[in-house]
C-alpha positions as CSV (number, residue, x, y, z in Angstrom):
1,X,3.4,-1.7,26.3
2,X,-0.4,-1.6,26.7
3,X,-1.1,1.1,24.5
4,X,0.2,2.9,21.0
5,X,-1.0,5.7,18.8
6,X,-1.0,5.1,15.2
7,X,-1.1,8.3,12.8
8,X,-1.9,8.2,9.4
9,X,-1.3,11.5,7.3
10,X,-3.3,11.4,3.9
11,X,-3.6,13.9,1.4
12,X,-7.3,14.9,2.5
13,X,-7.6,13.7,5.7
14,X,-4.9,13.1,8.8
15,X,-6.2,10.3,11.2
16,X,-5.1,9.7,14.6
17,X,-6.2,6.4,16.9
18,X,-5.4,4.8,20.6
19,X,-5.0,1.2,19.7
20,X,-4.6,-1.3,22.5
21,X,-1.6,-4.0,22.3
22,X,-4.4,-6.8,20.9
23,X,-5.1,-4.4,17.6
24,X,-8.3,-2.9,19.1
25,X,-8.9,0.8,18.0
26,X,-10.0,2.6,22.2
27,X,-9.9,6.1,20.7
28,X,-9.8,7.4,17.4
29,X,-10.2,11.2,15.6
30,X,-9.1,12.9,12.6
31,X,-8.6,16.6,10.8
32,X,-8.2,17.9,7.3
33,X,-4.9,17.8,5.9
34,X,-3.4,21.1,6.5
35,X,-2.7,22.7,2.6
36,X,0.8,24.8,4.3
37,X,3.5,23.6,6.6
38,X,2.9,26.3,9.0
39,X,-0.1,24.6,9.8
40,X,0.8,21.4,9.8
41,X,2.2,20.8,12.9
42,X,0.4,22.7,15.2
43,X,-2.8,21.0,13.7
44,X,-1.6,17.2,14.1
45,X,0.1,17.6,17.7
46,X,-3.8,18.8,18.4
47,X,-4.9,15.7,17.2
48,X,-3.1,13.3,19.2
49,X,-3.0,15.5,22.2
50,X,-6.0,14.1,23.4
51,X,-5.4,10.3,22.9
52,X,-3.0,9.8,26.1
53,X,0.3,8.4,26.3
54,X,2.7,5.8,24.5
55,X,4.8,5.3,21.3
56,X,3.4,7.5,18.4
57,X,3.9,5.5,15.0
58,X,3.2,7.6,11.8
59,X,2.4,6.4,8.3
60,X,3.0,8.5,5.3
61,X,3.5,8.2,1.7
62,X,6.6,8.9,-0.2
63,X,10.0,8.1,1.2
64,X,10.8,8.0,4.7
65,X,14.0,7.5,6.9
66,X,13.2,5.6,9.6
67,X,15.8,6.7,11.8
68,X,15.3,10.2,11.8
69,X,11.3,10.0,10.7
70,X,12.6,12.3,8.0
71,X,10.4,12.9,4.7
72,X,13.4,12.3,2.1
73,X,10.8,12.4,-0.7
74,X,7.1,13.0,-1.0
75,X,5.7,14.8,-4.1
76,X,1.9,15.5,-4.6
77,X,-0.2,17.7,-2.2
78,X,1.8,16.5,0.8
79,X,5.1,18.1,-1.0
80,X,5.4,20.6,1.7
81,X,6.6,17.8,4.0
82,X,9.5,16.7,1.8
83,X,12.7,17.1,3.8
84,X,10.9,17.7,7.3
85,X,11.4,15.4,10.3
86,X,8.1,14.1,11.7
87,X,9.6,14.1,14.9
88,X,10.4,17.5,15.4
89,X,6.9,18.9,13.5
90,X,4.8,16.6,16.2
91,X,7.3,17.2,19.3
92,X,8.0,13.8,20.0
93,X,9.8,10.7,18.9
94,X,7.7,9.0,16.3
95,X,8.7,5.7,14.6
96,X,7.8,6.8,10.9
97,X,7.6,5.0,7.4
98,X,6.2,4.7,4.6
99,X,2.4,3.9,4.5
100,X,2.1,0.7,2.4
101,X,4.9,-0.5,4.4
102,X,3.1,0.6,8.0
103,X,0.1,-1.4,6.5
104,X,2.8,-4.1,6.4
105,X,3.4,-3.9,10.0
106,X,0.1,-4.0,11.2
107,X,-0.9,-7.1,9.3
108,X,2.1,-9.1,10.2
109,X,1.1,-8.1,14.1
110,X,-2.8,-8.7,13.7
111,X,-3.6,-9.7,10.4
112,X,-3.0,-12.0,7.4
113,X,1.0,-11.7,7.5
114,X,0.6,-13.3,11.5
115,X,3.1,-15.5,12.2
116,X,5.2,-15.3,8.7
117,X,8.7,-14.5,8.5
118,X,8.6,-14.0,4.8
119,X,6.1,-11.7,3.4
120,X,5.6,-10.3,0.4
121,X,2.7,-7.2,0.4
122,X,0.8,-5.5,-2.3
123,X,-1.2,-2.7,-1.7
124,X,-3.3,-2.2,-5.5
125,X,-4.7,1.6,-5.4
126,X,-4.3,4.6,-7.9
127,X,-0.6,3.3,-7.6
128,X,0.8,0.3,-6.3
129,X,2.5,0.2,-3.0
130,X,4.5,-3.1,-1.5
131,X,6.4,-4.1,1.6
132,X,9.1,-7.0,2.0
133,X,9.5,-9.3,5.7
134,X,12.7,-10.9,5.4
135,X,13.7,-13.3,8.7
136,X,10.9,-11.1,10.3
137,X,12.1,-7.9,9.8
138,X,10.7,-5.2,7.3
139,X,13.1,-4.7,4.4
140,X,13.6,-0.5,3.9
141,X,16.7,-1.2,2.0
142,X,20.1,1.2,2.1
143,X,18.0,4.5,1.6
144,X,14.4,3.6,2.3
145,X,13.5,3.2,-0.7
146,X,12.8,-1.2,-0.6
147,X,9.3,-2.2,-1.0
148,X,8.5,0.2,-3.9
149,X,7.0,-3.1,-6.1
150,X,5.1,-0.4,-7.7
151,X,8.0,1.1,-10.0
152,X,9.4,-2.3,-10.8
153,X,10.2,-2.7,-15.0
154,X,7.6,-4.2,-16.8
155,X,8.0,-2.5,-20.2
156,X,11.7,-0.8,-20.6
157,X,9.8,0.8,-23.5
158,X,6.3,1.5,-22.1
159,X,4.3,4.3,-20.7
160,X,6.2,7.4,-18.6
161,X,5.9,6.3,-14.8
162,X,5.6,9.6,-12.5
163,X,8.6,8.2,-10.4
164,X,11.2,9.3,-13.8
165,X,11.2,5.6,-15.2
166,X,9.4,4.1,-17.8
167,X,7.0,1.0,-18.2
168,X,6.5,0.5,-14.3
169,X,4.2,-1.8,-13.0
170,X,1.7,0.8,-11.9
171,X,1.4,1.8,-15.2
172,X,-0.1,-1.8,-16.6
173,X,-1.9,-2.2,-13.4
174,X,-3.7,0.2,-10.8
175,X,-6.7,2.1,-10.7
176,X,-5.8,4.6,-12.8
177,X,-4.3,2.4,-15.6
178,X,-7.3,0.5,-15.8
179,X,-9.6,3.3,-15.8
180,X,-7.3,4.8,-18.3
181,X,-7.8,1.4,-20.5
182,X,-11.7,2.1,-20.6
183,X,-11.6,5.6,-21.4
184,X,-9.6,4.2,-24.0
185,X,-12.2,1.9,-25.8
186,X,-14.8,4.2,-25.0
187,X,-13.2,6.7,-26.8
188,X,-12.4,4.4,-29.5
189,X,-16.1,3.3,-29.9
190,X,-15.7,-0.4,-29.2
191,X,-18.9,-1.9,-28.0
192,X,-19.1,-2.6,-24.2
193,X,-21.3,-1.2,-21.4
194,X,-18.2,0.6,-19.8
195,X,-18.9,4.2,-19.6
196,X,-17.0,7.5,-20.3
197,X,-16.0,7.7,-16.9
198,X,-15.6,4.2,-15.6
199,X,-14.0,3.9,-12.5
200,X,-11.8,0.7,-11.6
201,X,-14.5,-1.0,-9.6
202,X,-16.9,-0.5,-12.6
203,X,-14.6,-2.7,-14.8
204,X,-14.4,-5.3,-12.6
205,X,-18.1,-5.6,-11.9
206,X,-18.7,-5.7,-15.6
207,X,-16.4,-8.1,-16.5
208,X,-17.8,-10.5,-13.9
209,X,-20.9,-9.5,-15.3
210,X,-19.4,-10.8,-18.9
211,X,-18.9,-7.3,-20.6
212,X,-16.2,-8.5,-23.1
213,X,-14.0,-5.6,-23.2
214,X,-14.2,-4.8,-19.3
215,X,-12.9,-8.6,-19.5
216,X,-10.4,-8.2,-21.8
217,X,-9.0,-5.2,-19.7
218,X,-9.2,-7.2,-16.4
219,X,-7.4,-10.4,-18.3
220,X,-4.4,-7.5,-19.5
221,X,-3.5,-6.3,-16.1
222,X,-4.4,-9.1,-13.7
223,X,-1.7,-11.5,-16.5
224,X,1.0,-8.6,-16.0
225,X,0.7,-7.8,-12.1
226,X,0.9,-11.7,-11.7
227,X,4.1,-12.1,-14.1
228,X,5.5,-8.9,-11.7
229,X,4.7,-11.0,-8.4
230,X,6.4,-14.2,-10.0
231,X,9.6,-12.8,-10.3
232,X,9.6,-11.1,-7.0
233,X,8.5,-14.5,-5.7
234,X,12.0,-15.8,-7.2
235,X,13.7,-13.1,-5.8
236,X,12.2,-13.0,-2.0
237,X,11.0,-16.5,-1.7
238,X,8.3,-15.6,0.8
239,X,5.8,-17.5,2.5
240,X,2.7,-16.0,1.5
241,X,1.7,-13.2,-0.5
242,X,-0.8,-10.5,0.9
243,X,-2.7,-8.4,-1.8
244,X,-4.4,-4.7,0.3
245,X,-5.7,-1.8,-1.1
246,X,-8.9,-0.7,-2.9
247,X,-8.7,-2.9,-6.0
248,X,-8.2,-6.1,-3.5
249,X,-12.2,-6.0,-2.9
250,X,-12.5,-7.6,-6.1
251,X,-11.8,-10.2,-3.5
252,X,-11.5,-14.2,-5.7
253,X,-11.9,-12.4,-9.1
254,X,-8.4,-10.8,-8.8
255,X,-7.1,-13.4,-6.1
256,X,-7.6,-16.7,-8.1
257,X,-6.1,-15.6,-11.4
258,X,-2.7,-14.3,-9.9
259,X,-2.5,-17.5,-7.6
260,X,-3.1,-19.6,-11.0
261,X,-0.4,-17.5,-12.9
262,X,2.1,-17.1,-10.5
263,X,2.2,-21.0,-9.5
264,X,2.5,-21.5,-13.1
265,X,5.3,-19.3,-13.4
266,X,7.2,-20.2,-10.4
267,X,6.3,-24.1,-10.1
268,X,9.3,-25.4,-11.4
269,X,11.9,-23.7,-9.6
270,X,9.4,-23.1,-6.4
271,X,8.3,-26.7,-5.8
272,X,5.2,-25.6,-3.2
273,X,2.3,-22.9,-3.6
274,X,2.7,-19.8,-2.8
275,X,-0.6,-18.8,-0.6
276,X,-2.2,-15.4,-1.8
277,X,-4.2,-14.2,0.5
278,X,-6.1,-10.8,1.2
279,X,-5.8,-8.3,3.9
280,X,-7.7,-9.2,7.1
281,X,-7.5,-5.7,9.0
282,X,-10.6,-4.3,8.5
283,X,-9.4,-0.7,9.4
284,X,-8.7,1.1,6.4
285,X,-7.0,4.3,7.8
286,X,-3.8,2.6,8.4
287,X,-3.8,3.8,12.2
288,X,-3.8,0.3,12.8
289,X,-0.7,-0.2,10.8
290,X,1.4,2.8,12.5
291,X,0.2,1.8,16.0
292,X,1.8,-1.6,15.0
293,X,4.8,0.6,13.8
294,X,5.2,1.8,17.6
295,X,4.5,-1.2,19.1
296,X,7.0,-3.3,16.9
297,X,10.1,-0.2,17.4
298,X,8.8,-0.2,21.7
299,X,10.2,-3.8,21.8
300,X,12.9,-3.4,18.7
């Protein structure tokens, strides 16, 4: 198969490309999210119309069955697509997941995952997303639902999760937990240079700049996501870790602490390094990743 279209439905923006077999984007376009279902489909069977021929893959958030492409669960703006079948709303067979997981697929084609049969993904956002390769194959577990790293137990008595649970991991560390931290000590009046409205980013840059609470805040997470990714390290045994999404530009600032902590954590039982590694596909619309999708399920 020479050619595959990769789809990527956002909340604000949907994003269609042509992407050649060797990753390379030929073609690409994209629309505002529709805000009604009416208009959903007519709108994204549009977009695509134009790109030519071959396997459509779709990436989406939520909950996806892969053999029917239908949404099982999606809330948010998007809710209007829970319980539809992507395959029916675009008129053709699509090979559909869930995005971090597409992201998944396109690295372990093109990018960092390359050649691994064991992968373990991150992808650190306003949530955290995740995505298992076990003996090569992406793990989607009995209903779909595998890869979900983000609503793994940290706390059983922390912080209410918006997936019904309670002390998840995306609530010690994503963007929005850390941001919620420095509101937190802004609010409080401790001394530090973070503002009102600090985003993640802002933290980071100031604690490499040496703002003590910005550090502090970084230290908090960072040693939590990294106890999180030791355990699942015990549990899948991969290869190498890839760490995606907006927080990873932090690039060695994140990456070198959770590669110290987890090989302290697993070492004894582990015997060997676990590499962590960032993303290499520099497309961050996921197209790339759903094209992948279509490839992979061409040849499946």
């Amino acid at each position: 198969m020479d050619v595959a279209l990769g789809v990527d439905i956002g909340g604000t923006q949907i994003k269609a490309a042509r992407v050649s077999c060797e990753g390379e984007i030929l073609e690409a376009r994209k629309i505002a999210t529709p805000d009604s279902l009416e208009a959903f489909g007519g709108a994204v069977r549009g977009l695509i119309a134009g790109l030519g021929g071959g396997p459509i893959g779709v990436g989406c958030k939520g909950i996806i069955d892969p053999a029917t492409s239908r949404v099982d669960v999606l809330p948010g703006t998007l809710h209007y697509l829970e319980g539809q079948v992507l395959s029916e709303l675009l008129g053709a067979k699509v090979a559909a997941d869930n995005d971090a997981r597409v992201a998944l697929a396109g690295e372990h084609r093109w990018g960092a995952a390359r050649g691994y049969q064991h992968v373990l993904m991150l992808t650190l956002g306003t949530g955290v997303g995740g995505g298992v390769i076990s003996h090569g194959r992406l793990l989607r577990g009995a209903s779909g639902v595998a890869g979900h790293i983000g609503h793994l137990t940290i706390d059983p008595a922390g912080a209410p999760c918006i997936c019904g649970n309670r002390g998840c991991l995306e609530t010690v560390f994503s963007s929005r937990a850390i941001e919620a931290q420095a509101f937190s000590a802004v609010h409080r009046g401790v001394a530090s240079r973070l503002g009102r409205g600090a985003a993640c980013a802002d933290v980071f840059a100031l604690a490499a700049q040496g703002d003590l609470v910005a550090a502090d805040i970084v230290f908090e997470a960072t040693y939590k996501l990294a106890a999180a990714v030791a355990g699942l390290v015990m549990v899948f045994d991969p290869e190498v870790i890839v760490i995606g999404g907006q927080i990873a530009a932090a690039g060695e600032q994140l990456l070198d602490p959770l590669r110290q902590e987890i090989h302290a954590r697993t070492r004894l039982m582990l015997r060997r390094d676990v590499p962590v590694i960032a993303t290499r596909l520099s497309d961050p619309s996921g197209v790339l990743g759903a094209a992948a999708l279509a490839l992979d399920a061409s040849v499946g």
